[in-house]
C-alpha positions in Angstrom: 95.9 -114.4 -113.1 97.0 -116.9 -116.0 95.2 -116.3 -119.1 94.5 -119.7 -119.8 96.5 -122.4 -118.0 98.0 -125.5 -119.2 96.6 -128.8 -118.8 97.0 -131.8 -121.1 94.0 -131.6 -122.8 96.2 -129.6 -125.0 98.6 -132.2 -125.5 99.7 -133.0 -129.4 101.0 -136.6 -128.2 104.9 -135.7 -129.4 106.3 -134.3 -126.3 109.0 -131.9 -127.6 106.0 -130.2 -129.2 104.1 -130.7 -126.2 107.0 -128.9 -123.7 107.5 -126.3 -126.5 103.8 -125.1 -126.6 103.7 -125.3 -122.8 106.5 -122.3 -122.6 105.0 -120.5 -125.1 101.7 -120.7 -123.3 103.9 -119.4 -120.3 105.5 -116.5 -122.4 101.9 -115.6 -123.4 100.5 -115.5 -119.9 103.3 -113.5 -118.9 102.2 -110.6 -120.9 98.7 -111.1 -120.1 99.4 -110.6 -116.4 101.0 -107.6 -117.3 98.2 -106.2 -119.3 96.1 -106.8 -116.4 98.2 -105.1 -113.8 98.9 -102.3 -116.3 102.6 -103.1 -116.6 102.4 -104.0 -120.0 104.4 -101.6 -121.2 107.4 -102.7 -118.8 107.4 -105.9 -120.4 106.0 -106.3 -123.5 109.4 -105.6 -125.8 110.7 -108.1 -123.9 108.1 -110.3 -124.1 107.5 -109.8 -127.3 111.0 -110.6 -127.9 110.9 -114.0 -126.2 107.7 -114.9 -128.3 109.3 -114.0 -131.3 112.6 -116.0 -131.0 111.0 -118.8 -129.3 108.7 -119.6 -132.1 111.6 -119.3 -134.5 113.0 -122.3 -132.8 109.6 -123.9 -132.1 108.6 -123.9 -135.7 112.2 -125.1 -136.9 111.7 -127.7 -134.4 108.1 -128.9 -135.8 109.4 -128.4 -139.3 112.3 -130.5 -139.1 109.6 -133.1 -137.5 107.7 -133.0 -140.2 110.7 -133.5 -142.6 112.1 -136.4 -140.5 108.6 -138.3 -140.5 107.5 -137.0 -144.3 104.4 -135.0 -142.8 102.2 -135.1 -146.2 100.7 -131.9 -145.4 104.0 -130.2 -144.3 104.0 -127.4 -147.2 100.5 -126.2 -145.6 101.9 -126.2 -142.3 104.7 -124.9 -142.9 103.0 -121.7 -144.7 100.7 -121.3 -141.9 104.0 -120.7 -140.0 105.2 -118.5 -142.1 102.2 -116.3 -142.3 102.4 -116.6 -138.4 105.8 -115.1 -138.0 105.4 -112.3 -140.4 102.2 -111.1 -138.8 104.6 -111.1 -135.0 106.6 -109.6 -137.1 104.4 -106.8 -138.3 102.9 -106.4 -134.8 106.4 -106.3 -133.2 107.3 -103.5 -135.8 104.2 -101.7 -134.7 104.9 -101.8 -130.7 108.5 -100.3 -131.4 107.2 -97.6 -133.9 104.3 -96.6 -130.6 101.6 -97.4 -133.3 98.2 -96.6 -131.3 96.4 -99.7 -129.7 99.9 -101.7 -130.9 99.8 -103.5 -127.3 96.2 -104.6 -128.0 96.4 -106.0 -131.4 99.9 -107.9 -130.1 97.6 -109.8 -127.2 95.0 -110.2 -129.3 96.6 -112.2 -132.1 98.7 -114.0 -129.3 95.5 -115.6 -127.5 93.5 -116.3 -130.8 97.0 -117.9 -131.8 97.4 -119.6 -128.7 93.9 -120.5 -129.2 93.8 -121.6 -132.8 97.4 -123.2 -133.3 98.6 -124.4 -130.6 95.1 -125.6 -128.2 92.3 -125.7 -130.7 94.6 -126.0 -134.0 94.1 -129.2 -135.8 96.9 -128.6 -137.5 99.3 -129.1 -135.0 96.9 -132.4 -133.8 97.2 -133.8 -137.0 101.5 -133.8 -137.0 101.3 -135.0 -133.7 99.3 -138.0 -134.6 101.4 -138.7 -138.1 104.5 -138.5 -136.1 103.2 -141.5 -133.3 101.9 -143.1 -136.0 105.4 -143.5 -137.0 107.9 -146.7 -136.1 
């Protein structure tokens, strides 16, 4: 069972983002499944994997967006992506090392992520309507 699934309620109105949030929901309810099954452990470094390289290229993707369209607040955005990747990072680091309750902390900051950023995040709202805004 999905954790959350997608609908377009969580739409940003730019559909590259749009598509690119959509897989990375996908990635995340991938390991979620296998949390719930108790497989989680057959998957996760490869999960964790795909999450990590995919929001490398989602991020250079939104960046060079908000280049493109001169996003005014592109410095703050792109520092909350920065602070995002080095905390995967750090939680990536902590699965391979077999740090206790590492699988946990990973799902946890991936929902309140998927939750905060990407669904809920007004930050990734506010791009999507600068960018439509735009001729």
């Amino acid at each position: 069972m999905a954790l959350l699934d997608w609908d377009n309620s969580f739409c940003v109105g730019v559909e590259e983002i749009d598509e690119q949030h959509a897989k990375l929901l996908d990635l995340i309810n991938q390991l979620h499944d296998a949390m719930m099954c108790g497989k989680e452990n057959t998957v996760l470094k490869s999960v964790l994997s795909n999450v990590a390289d995919y929001t490398e290229y989602h991020f250079t993707c939104e960046e060079s967006l908000m280049d493109k369209s001169d996003y005014p607040e592109s410095i703050a955005h792109k520092a909350a992506h920065k602070a995002l990747k080095a905390k995967l990072l750090l939680l990536q680091a902590e699965y391979l090392e077999h740090k206790p309750g590492a699988n946990m902390r990973v799902m946890d900051f991936l929902q309140n992520w998927l939750l905060d950023h990407i669904i809920m995040g007004k930050m990734d709202i506010a791009l999507g309507a600068h960018i439509s805004e735009r001729p």
